[in-house]
Residue frames relative to the residue before (quaternion, step in Angstrom):
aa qw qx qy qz dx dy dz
X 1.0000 0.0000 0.0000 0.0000 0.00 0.00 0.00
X 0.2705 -0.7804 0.5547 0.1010 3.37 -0.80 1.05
X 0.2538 -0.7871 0.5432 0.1447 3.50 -1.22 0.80
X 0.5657 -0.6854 0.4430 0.1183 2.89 -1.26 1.96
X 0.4952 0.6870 -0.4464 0.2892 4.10 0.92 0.06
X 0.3336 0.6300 -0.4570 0.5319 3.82 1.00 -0.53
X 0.9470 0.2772 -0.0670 0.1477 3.47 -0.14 -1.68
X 0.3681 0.5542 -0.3916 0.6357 2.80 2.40 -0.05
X 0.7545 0.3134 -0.4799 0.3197 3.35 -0.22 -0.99
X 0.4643 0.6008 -0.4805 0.4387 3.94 0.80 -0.78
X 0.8156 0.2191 -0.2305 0.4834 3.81 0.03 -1.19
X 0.6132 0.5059 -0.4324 0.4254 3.52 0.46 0.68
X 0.4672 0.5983 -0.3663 0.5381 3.59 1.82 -0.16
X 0.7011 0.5013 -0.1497 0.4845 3.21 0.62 -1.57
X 0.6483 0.4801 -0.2769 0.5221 3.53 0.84 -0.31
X 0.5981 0.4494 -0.3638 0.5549 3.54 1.09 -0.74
X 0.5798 0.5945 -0.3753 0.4116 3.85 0.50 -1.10
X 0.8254 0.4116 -0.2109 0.3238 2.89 0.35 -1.41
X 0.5861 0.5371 -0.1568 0.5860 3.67 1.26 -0.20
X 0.7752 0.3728 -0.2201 0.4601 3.64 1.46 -0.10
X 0.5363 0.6678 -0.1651 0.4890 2.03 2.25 0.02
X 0.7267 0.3680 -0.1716 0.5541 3.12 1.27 -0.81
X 0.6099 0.5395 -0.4224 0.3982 3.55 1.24 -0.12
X 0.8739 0.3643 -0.2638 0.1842 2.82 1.71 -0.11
X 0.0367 -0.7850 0.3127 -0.5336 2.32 2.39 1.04
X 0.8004 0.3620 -0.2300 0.4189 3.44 -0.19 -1.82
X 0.8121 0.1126 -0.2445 0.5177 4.15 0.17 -0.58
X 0.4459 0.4014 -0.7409 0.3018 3.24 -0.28 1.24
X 0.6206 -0.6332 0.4439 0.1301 2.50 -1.73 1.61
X 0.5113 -0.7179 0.4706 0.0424 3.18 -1.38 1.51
X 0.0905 0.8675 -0.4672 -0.1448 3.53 -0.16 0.36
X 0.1517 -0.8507 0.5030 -0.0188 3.49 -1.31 1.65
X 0.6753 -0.6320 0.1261 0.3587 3.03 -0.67 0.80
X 0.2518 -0.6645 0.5180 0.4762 4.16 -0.20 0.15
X 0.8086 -0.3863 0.3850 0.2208 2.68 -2.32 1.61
X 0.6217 0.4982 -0.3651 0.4816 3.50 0.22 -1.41
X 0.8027 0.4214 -0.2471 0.3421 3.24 -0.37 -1.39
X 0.4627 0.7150 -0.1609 0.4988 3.56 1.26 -0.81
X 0.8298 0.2408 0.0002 0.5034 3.27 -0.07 -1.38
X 0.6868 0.4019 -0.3659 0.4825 3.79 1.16 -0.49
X 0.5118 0.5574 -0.3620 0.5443 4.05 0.96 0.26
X 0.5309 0.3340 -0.3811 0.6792 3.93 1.29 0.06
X 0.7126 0.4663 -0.3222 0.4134 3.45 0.38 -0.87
X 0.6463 0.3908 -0.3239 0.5699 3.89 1.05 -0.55
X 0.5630 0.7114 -0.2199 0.3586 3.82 0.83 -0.37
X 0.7016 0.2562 -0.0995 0.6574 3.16 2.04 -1.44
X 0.5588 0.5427 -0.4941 0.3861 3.31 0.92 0.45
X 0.6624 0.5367 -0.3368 0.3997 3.14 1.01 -1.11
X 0.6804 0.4252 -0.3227 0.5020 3.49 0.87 -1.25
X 0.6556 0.4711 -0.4317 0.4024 4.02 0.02 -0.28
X 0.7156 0.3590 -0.3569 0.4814 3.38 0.71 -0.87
X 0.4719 0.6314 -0.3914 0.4747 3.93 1.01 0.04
X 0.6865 0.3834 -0.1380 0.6022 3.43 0.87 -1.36
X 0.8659 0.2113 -0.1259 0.4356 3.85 -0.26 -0.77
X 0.6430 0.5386 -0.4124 0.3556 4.07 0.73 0.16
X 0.6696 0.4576 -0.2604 0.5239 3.32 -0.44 1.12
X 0.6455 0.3762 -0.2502 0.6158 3.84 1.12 -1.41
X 0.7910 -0.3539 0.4253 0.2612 2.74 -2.48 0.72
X 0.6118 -0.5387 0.5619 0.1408 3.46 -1.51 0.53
X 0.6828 0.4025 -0.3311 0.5120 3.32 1.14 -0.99
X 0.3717 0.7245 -0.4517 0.3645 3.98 1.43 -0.47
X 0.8461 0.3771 -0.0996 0.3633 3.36 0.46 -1.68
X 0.6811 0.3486 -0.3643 0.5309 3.70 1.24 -0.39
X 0.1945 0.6621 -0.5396 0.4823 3.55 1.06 0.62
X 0.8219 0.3886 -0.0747 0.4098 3.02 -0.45 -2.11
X 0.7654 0.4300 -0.2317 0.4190 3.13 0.22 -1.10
X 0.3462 -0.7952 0.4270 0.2561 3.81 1.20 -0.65
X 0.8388 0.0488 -0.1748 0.5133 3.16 1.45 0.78
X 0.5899 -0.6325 0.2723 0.4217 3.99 -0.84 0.20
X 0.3470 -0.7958 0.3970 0.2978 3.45 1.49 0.26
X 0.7003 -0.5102 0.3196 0.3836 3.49 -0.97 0.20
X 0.2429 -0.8823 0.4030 0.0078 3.84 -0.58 1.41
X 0.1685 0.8469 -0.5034 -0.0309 3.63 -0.33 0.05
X 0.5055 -0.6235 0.4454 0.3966 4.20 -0.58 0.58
X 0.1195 0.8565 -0.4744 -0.1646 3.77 -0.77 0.03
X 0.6293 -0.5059 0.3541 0.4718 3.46 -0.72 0.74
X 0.3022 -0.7328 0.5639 -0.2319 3.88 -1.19 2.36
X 0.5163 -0.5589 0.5409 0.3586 3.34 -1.20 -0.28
X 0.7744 -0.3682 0.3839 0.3426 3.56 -1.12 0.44
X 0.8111 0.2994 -0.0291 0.5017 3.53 0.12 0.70
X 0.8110 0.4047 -0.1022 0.4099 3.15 1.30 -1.00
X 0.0124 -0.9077 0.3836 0.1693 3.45 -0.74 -0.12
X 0.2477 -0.8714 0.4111 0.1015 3.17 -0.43 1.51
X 0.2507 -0.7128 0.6367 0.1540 3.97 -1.53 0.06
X 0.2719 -0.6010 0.7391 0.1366 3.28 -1.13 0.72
X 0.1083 0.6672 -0.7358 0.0407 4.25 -0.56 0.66
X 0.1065 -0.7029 0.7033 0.0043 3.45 -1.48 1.06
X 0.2040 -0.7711 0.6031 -0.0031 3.46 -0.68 0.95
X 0.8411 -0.3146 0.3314 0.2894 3.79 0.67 0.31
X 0.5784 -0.4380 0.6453 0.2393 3.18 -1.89 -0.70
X 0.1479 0.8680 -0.4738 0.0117 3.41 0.66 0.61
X 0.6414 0.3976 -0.1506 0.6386 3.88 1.73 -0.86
X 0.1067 -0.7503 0.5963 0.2648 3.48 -0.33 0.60
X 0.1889 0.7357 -0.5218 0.3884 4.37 1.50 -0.20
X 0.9040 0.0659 0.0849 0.4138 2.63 -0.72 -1.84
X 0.4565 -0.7643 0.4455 0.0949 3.95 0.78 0.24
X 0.1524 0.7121 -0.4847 0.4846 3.51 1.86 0.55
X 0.2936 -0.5833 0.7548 0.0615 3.43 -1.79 1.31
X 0.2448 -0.8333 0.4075 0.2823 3.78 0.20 0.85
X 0.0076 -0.8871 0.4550 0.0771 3.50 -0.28 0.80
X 0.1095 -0.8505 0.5105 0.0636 3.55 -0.68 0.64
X 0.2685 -0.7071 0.6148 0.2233 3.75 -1.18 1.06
X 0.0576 -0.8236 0.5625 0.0446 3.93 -0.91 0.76
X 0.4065 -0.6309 0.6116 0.2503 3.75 -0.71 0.97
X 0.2870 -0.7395 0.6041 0.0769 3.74 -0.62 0.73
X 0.2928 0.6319 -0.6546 0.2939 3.64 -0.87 0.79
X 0.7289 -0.3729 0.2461 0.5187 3.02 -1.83 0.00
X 0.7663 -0.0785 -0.2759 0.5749 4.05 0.42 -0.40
X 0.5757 -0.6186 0.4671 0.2601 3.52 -1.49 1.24
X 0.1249 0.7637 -0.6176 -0.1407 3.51 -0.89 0.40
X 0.6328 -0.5022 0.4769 0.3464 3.32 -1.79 0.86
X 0.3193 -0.5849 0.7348 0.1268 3.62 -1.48 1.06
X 0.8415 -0.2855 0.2332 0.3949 3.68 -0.16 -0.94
X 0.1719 -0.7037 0.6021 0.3356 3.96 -0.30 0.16
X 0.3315 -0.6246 0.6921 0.1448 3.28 -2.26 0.51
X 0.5153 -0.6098 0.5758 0.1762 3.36 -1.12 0.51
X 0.3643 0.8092 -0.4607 0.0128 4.36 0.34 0.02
């Protein structure tokens, strides 16, 4: 009659391994990405697309869409010119951007360039 102990203790090694293994597996430390860094790649993402989509078109395009003239103020232009800062909010809750927009004034306003802020 042979004795089965050899082979417990063997599968009881392999069991121990395998369980130091994974504990140590389980607390090494995970690195994730920082928030900031995270959240500012949505935030470069809607700048690029908006100013793609809205730079160049009519002013009256965007308070269409937008459903109003958003908040306006005069800012310092070239000689001759006149410029607007228009803010329009939170419109992305993603990327959390206050949509801002710079507008050449004249008889029909056109967008110059939006800003992510």
């Amino acid at each position: 009659m042979r004795s089965c102990k050899p082979r417990m203790v063997r599968l009881v090694r392999v069991q121990i391994g395998i369980l130091l293994g994974v504990f140590a597996a389980g607390c090494t430390p995970v690195t994730t990405p920082d928030a900031a860094h995270y959240f500012a790649s949505f935030r470069q993402e809607r700048e690029l697309l908006m100013r793609e989509r809205w730079t160049g078109r009519l002013y009256a395009d965007l308070v269409a869409e937008m459903g109003w003239g958003g908040n306006s103020m005069t800012t310092p232009s070239a000689p001759g010119e006149t410029r607007s800062a228009v803010t329009f909010g939170v419109n992305d809750p993603i990327s959390g951007c206050v949509d801002s927009f710079v507008v050449i004034n004249g008889d029909e306003p056109i967008i110059n360039t939006y800003y992510c802020r």
